[in-house]
N, C-alpha and C positions, 0 to 999 in steps of 0.2 A: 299296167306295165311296170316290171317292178325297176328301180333305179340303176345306173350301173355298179354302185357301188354297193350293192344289197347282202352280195355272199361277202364280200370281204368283211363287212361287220353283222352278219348273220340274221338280217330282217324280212320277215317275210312278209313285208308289203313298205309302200311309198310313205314314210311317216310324215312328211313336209311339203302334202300336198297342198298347191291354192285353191283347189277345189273342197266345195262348201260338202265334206264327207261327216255326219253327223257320226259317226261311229269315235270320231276323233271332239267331238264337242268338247270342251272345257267348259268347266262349268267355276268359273271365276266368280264372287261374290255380285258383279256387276251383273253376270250372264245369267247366276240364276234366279239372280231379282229380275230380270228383264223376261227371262223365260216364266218365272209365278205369273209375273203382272200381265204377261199378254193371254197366256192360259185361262187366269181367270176372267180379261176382259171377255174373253172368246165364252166362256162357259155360263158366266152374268149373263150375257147378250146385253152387255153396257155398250153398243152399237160405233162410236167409233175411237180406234185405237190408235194411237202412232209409236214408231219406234225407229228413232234417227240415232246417227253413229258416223263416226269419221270413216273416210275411206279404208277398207279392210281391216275393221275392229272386229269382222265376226259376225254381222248383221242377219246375211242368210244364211250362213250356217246354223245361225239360233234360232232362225223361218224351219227351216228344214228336221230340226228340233222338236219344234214346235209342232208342224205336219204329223211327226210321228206321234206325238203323244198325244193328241188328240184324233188318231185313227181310231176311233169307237163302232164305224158301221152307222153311224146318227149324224154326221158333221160334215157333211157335201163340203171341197174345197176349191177355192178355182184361185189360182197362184197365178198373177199378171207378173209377168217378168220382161215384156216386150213394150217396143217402144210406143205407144197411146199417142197421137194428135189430134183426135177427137171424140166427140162422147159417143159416134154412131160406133168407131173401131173399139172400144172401152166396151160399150156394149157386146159389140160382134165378139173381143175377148173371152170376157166371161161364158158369155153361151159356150161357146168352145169349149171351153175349159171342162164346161160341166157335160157336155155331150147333149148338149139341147141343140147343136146344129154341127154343119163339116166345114170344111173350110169350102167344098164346091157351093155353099149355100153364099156365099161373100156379095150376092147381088143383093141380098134385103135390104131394105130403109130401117132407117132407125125406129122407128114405132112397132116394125115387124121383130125386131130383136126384143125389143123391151116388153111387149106385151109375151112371150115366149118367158122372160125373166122374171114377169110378175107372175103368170101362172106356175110357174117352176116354187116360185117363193112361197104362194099359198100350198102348195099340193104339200110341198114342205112344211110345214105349220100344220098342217093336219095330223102329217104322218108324225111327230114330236121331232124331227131333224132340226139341226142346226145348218146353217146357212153362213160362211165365211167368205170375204172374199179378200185378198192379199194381192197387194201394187207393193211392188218391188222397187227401187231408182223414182221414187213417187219426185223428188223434188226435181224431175223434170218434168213433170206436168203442166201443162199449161193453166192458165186461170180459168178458162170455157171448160176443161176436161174437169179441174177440181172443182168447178161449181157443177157436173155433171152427177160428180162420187157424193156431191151433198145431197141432192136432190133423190140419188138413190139410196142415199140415209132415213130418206120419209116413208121407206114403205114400215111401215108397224101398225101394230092393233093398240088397242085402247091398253092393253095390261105390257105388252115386250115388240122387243124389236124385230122384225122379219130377218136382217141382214146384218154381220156382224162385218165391219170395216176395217182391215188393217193396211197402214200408208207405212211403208217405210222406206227410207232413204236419207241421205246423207244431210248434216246442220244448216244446210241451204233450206228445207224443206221447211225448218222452224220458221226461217224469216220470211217465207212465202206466205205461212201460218198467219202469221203477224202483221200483215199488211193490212191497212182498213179494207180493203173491197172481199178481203177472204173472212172476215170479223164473226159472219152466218157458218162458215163452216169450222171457225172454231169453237165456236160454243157448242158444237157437236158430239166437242173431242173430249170421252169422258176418262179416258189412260192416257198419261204419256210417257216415254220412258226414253233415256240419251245414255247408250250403251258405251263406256269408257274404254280407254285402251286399259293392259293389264300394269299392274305395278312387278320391281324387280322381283319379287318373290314370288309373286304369280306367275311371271315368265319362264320362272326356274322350275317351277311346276308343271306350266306347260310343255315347255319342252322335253321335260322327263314321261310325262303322260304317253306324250305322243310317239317316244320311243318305245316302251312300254309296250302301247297297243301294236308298234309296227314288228314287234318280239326283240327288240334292242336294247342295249342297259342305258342306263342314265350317264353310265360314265364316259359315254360318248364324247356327249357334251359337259363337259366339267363345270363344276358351278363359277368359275371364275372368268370360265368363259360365255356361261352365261350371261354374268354381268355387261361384258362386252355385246353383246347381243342386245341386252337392253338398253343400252346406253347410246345404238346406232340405230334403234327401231323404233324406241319409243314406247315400246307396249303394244304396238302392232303386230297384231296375229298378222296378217299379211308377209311383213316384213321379217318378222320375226323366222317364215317357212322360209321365205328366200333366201335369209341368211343360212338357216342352219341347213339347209337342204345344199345350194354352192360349197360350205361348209366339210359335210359329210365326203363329198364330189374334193375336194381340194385335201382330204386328211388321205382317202384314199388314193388318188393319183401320187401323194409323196408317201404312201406307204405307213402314216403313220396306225396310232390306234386308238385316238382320238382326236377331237377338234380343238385349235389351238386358240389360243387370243389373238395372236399376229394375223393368222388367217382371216379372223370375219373380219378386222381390220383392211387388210388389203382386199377383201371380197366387197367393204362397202365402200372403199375409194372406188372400185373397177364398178358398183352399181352409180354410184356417187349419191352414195347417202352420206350427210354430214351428220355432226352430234350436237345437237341444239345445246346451248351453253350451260340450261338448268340440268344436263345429262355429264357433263365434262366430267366432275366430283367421280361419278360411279366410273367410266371408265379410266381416269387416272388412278384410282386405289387398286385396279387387280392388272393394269399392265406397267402400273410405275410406282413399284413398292416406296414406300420414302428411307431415305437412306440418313444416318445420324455420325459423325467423328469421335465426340466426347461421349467414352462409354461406361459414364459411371450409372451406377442403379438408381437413382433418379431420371438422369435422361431415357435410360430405355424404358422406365416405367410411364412416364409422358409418352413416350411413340407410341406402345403397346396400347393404352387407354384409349387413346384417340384414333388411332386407328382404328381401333373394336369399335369404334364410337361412328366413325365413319362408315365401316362394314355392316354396323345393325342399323345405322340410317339406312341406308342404302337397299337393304335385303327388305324394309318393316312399311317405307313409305316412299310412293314413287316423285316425292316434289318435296326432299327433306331439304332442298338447298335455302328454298323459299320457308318452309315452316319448321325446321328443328334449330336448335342452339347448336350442334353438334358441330364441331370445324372443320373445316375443308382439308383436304393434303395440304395443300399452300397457307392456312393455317399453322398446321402444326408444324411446316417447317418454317414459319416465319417465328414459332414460338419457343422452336431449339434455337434456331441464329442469335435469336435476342438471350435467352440462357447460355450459350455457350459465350457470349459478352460479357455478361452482368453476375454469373457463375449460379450457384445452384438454388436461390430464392429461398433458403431455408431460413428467415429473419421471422421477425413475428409478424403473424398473418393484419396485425393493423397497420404495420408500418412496410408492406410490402410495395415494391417498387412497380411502378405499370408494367415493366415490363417482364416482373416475373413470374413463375407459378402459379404463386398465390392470388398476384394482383389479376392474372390474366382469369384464372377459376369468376376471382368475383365481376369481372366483366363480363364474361358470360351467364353469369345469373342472373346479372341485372340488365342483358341483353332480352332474358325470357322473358322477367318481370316488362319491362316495357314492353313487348311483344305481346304477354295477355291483358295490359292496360289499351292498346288499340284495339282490342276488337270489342264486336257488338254482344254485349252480354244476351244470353239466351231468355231473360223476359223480356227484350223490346224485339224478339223476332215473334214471342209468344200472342204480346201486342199486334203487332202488323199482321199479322195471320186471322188474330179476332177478326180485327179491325175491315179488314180485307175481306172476311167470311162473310160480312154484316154488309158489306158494299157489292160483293158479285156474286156469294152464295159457296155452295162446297167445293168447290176447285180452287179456292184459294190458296192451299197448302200446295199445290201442285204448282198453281203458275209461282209462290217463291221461289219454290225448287226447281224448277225449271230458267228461269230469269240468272238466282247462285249460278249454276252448271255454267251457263249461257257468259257469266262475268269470269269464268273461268275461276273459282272461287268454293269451297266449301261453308257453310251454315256456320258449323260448330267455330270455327274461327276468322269469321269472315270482318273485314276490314272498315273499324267504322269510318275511317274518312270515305268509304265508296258507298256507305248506308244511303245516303242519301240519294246517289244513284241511284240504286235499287227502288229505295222509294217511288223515284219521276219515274220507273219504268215497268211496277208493277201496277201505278196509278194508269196509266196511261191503258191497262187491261177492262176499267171500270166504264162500262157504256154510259152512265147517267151524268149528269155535269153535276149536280148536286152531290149528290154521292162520293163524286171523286173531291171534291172542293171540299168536304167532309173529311174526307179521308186523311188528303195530304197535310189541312189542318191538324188534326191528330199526328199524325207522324213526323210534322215539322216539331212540335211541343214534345215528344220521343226525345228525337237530335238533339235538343237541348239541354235535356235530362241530363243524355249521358255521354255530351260533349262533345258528340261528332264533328269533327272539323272536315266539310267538302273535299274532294278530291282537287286539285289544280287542273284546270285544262292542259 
């Protein structure tokens, strides 16, 4: 059903649906590493997969994705999207799924369904088929159902797997994972993949995309009103359709001929979404220009700079507030105030006052420099990863990067006073007590190297 607002901006279909429409997929840098990595778990027969995400990153849409592209006529699917509370209804699922039974058959016992799935499994294995099966909302599973999906991990022959496994659901799911008593079904897990929200330039993307395929221009949505969008969404596809869909519904009821800033503004007070603080920066630079008195070409060459400076943080990385040099608005107007005071800082650059120009350029350099003296140089992760291979085997590059994600945290820059966290927490991945007492030694004499100083509780 197409919107009401469709002929007035001339689309011929619903661009801002919530519904998981693969035709509209994005394929963001995260989506389509998430989509390689489950395609090839699926096509390995590397038996079980996971793939968690925050609410409304996109998850089954990129399932749905996924379904299409491995439609070969060889890859049976049976897609669990319903609610499971135990392994006989788990069971009784899949058969459905796959048309090994009807729903009037619902009287069998569990034994009666599973033997119907093992021979289903072999007949498969004969014929060269592959064999998927996909839990949707998996981190509502219980502990009896997830030690059900492990157990139906073990069907395999001596060379590959019978049954390809994919769990996905929401960062609850990880911690489920990670519990001692689920410890057998994660050493199971030979992919795992935590799909991110989009960055602002990604957003800018998508929503032009998705105009695009709906036959709409991008100028609908203007890129500054973009920003606005992302700076109340977060990078949430979810959020992001809501927005611009209310959006589209609000340009049109006032007639306009495109979406404004003010609008998804008062559209996310009326949803009551707020803008988390690390967000403030992006949407103050495109709905509250910074304004200057003293206009000599000095002062406007400082606005211009930093503003640009602001503007390509903003469009290049979605967390620049936390990891670039680059100043805030409230920066750079704290850094005309102090100029229009102390007047144009044109002295020599040794003897420049803190508060001018100059002095403020070299504080910010030596803002950087201290910034890449905290983090963890890239041979003590190269270390932990050996170290870590040599104690649990080849998943050890996965569970740091999983554990990073998890500390809310990237590799490349990631923070040595929290190394040492990481450390206690990837240790804690190693079954053997020897091994791990091995381990942490080593990586405590790391710390030392290159001067980690612990987090604070």
């Amino acid at each position: 059903m197409l919107p009401l607002y469709s002929e007035h901006f001339g689309l011929s279909s619903q661009p801002f649906s919530v519904s998981p429409d693969p035709r509209f997929f994005y394929g963001s840098p995260s989506h389509k590493e998430g989509l390689a990595e489950l395609y090839y778990g699926i096509r390995a027969r590397r038996g079980f997969v996971v793939l968690t995400g925050e609410v409304g990153t996109g998850k089954t849409t990129l399932i749905r994705s996924l379904l299409e592209k491995i439609d070969d006529g060889r890859t049976r699917v049976a897609f669990i999207f319903t609610l499971i509370s135990n392994v006989r209804e788990l069971l009784r699922a899949i058969c459905e799924a796959l048309g090994l039974s009807s729903a009037e058959d619902g009287s069998r016992e569990t034994q009666d369904y599973l033997a119907l799935f093992n021979a289903f499994l072999l007949a498969a294995y004969r014929n060269g088929d592959n064999v998927t099966v996909v839990i949707d909302e998996a981190q509502n599973l219980s502990p009896d159902v997830l030690e059900g999906v492990r157990l139906l991990s073990n069907c395999e022959t001596a060379e590959t797997k019978l049954l390809q496994i994919l769990l996905v659901g929401q960062p609850e799911l990880d911690r489920h994972l990670n519990e001692p008593e689920m410890r057998q079904l994660k050493q199971r897990v030979a992919l795992r993949f935590h799909l991110s929200p989009l960055s602002p330039a990604e957003c800018r993307e998508y929503i032009a995309k998705r105009l695009e395929i709906a036959g709409g221009s991008p100028s609908l949505i203007p890129e500054s009103t973009s920003h606005a969008v992302y700076a109340f969404s977060g990078g949430i596809p979810r959020l992001i359709n809501m927005l611009c869909d209310n959006g589209l519904l609000a340009a049109f009821m006032l007639g306009r001929t495109h979406v404004e800033v003010s609008m998804i503004e008062e559209i996310a007070r009326s949803l009551h979404i707020g803008v988390e603080p690390r967000r403030r920066a992006v949407l103050a630079a495109v709905a509250k220009p910074v304004k200057f008195t003293r206009r000599s070409a000095v002062a406007r060459q400082v606005v211009e700079t930093k503003t640009a400076a602001v503007a390509k943080a903003a469009v290049s990385e979605p967390e620049f507030e936390r990891t670039s040099i680059a100043p805030s608005v409230a920066d750079i107007q704290s850094m005309l105030k102090t100029f229009e005071t102390k007047g144009d800082g044109n002295g020599s650059p040794n003897g420049a006052a803190p508060g001018s120009i100059a002095g403020s350029s070299r504080a910010l350099r030596r803002r950087g420099a201290e910034r890449e003296a905290a983090t963890v140089p890239s041979r003590s992760f190269e270390r932990m990863i050996a170290e870590l291979t040599e104690a649990m085997g080849p998943m050890a590059p996965l569970v740091v990067s999983d554990h990073v994600k998890a500390m809310d945290e990237f590799q490349e820059r990631f923070p040595r006073r929290r190394f040492g966290q990481l450390i206690d927490l990837t240790s804690d991945e190693i079954l053997s007590g020897a091994l791990k007492t091995r381990y942490q030694s080593i990586m405590t004499e790391e710390i030392r190297a290159i001067g980690a100083i612990p987090e604070e509780p």
